[in-house]
C-alpha positions, -999 to 999 in steps of 0.1 A, spaced: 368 152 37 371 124 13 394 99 -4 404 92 -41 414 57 -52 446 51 -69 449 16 -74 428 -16 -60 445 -48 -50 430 -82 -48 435 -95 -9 442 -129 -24 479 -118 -28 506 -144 -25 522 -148 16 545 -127 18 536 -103 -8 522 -69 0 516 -51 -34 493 -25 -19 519 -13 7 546 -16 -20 524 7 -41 518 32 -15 553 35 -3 561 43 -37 532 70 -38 546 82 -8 583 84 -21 567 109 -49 548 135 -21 513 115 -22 500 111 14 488 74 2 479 47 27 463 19 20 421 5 34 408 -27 31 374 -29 14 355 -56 31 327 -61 6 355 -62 -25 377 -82 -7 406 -59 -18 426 -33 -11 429 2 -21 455 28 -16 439 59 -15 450 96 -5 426 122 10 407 151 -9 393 182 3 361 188 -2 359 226 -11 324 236 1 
């Protein structure tokens, strides 16, 4: 199983700001199973939802 970005987010967001989260919530509110992982090497974070691989 594998995932599909949506939509990246710098990590150098203001305090207090979570745009990724907001993002997902919202993807969420719509029937996505979102959530959101960090990408170290990026430094950002993407919200991503899960695909099935179909092998």
């Amino acid at each position: 199983m594998g995932a599909k970005v949506l939509e990246r987010f710098p990590a150098g967001a203001p305090r207090g700001s979570w745009p990724a989260e907001e993002y997902a919530a919202e993807c969420r509110a719509h029937g996505e199973p979102a959530t959101v992982v960090m990408d170290l090497q990026a430094d950002a974070f993407l919200v991503v939802v899960p695909v099935h691989d179909d092998d």
